[in-house]
C-alpha positions in Angstrom: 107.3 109.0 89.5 104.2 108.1 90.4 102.0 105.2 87.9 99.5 107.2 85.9 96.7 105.0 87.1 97.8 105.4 91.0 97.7 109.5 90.3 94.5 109.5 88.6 92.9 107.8 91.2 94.2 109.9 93.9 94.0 113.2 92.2 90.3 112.0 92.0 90.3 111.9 95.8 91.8 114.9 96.5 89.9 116.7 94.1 86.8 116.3 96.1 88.6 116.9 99.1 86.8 119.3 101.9 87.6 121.2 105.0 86.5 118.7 107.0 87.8 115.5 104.9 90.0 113.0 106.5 92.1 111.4 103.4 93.6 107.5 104.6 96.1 106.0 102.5 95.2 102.2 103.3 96.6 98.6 102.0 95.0 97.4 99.3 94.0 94.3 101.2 92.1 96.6 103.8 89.6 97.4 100.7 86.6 96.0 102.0 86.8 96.5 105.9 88.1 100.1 105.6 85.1 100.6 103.1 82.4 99.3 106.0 84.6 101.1 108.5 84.9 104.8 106.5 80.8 104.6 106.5 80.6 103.7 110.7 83.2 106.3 111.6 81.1 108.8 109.4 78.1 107.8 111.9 79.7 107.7 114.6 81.3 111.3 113.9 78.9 113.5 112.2 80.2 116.7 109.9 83.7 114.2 108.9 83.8 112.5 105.4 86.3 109.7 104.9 88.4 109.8 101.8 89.9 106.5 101.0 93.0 106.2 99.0 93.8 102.6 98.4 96.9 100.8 96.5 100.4 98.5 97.0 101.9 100.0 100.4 104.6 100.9 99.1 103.0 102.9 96.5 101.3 104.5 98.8 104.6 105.6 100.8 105.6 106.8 97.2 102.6 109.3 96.5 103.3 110.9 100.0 107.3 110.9 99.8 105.8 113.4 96.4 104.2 115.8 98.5 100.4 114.0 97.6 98.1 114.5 100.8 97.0 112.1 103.6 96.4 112.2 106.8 96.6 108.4 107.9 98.4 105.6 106.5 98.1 102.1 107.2 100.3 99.3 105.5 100.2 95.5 105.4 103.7 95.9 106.8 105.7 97.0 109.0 109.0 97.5 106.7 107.3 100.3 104.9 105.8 101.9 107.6 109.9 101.8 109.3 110.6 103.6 105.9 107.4 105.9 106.1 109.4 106.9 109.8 112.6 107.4 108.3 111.7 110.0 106.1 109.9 111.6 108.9 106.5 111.3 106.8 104.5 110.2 109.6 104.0 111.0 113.5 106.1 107.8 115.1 104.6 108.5 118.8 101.1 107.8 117.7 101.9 105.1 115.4 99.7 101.5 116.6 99.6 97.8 115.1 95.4 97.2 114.8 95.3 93.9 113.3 97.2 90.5 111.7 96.7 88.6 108.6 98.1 85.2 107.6 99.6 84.7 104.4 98.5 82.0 102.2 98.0 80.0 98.7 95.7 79.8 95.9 94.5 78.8 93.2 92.0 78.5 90.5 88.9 76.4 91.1 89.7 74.0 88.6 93.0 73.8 89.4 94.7 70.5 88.4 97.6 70.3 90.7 96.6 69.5 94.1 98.5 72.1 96.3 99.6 71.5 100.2 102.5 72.9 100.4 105.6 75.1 98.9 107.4 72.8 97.7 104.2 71.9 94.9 104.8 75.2 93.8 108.3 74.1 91.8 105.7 71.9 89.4 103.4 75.2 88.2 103.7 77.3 85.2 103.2 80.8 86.8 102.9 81.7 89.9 101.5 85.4 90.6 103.7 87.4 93.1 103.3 90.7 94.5 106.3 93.1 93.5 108.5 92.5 96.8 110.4 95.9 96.1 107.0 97.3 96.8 103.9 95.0 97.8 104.4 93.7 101.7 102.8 90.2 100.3 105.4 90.0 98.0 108.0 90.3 100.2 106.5 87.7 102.4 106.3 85.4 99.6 109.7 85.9 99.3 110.9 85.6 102.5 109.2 82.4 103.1 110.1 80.6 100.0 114.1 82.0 100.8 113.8 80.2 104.5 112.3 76.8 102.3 115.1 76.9 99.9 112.4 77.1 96.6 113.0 81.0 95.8 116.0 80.2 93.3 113.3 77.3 91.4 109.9 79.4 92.1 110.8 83.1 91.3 111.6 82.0 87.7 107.6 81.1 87.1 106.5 84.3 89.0 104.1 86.7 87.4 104.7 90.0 89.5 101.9 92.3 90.8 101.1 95.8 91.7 98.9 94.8 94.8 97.4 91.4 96.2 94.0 92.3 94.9 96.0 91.9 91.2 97.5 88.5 92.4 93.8 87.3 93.1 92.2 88.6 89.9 94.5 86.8 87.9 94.1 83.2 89.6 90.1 84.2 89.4 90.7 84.0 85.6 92.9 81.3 85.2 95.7 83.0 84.4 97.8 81.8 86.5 98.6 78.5 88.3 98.8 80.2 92.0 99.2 82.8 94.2 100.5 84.6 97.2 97.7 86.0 98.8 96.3 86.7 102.5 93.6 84.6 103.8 91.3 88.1 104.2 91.6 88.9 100.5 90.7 84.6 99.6 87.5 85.0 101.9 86.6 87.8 99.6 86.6 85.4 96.7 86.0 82.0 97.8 83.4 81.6 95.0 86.2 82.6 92.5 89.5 81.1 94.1 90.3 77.7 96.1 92.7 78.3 99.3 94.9 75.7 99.2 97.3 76.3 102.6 98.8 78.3 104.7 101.9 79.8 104.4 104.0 79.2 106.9 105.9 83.0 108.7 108.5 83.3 111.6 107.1 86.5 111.5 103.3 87.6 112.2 101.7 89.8 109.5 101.0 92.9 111.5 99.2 96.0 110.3 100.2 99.4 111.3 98.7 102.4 111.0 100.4 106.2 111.9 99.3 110.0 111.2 100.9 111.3 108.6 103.0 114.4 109.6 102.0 117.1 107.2 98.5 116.3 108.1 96.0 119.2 108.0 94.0 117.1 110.5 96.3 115.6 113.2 93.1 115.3 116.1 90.6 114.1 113.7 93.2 111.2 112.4 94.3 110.3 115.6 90.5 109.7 116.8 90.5 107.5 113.2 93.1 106.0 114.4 91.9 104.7 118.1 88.1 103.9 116.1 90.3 101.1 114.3 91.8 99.6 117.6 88.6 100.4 119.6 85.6 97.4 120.4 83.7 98.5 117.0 86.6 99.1 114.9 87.6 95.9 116.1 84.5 94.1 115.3 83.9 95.7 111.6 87.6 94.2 110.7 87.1 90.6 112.4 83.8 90.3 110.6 86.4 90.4 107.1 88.6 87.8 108.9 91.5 90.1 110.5 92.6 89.1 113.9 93.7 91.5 116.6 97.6 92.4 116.5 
């Protein structure tokens, strides 16, 4: 079932929804590029309005396993995308990486604790994670405190999240001691949080981003789709600190 809030907001969406609308589900950490973006592809393609639907990717995969509309999804990861394929809600030969992100640290501006790496993590009160059953920066929290041998003493002082944006409000308020956050979402809110490092991956965070299958608008999301990867697209989502894939 999907959270009240999550079908609110999309029902909200929808409800304004024309015939020439294109609806993208989009990572919640793609907020403020996809908001700049929507508005150039508008001028760049007169007569097409650009609905944006944004939340935890996994929660987005939710809405459309329930039959809620969308014609393009992108998620912070590519497990949920895998899982989007699997249940055959989106069109695999014209899904694309367009961009990486690199997960890191933070914490509030007064912070106490001088933070450098994961293993300073083990001496703070809460830690905010996102939900690694559904938010891809959770699970890459996860994954990289499991390959430093800290998830068994860290997870017991985590504060789980719906979304990074979450994670980010609540070190901007103090409430908690650190979090898991990508460096795109901390250059946001540098005047609110303090990056402390990097987080160390095996594996590149990679964006992807597919038409979804019962779209009413397969063309017009597929030439969303090659906007994101092309020269402008490109620019618009390097200028919030994304890197090409």
């Amino acid at each position: 079932m999907l959270r009240p809030a999550l079908a609110c907001a999309l029902l909200a969406i929808t409800a304004h929804a024309g015939a020439a609308d294109l609806l993208v589900s989009a990572a919640s950490s793609l907020t403020n590029a996809f908001n700049e973006l929507g508005s150039s592809y508008e001028a760049a393609h007169p007569g097409t309005k650009v609905l944006l639907n944004y939340g935890a990717s996994g929660a987005l995969l939710q809405q459309i396993s329930k039959g809620a509309p969308a014609d393009v999804l992108a998620t912070a990861d590519q497990e949920t995308m895998d899982q989007a394929a699997a249940q055959k809600l989106i069109d695999p030969s014209g899904r694309r990486d367009f961009v990486k992100n690199t997960l890191v640290v933070v914490s509030p501006l007064d912070g106490r604790i001088a933070l450098r790496q994961l293993s300073d993590l083990t001496r703070l009160g809460r830690v905010a994670i996102g939900a690694p059953a559904s938010v891809p920066v959770g699970r890459y929290a996860k994954k990289a405190l499991e390959e430093a041998g800290l998830w068994t003493a860290v997870s017991p002082k985590a504060i789980t999240t719906q979304n990074v944006r979450q994670s980010l409000d609540y070190v901007a308020r103090g409430e908690v001691d650190a979090a898991f956050v990508y460096a795109t979402d901390a250059a946001q809110f540098k005047d609110k949080v303090h990056l402390a490092f990097t987080v160390p991956l095996a594996t590149a965070v990679r964006y992807p981003v597919a038409p979804v299958q019962a779209s009413a608008h397969a063309m017009e999301a597929r030439r969303f789709i090659d906007y994101l990867r092309s020269p402008a697209g490109q620019a618009i989502l390097g200028r919030y600190g994304f890197t090409q894939p």
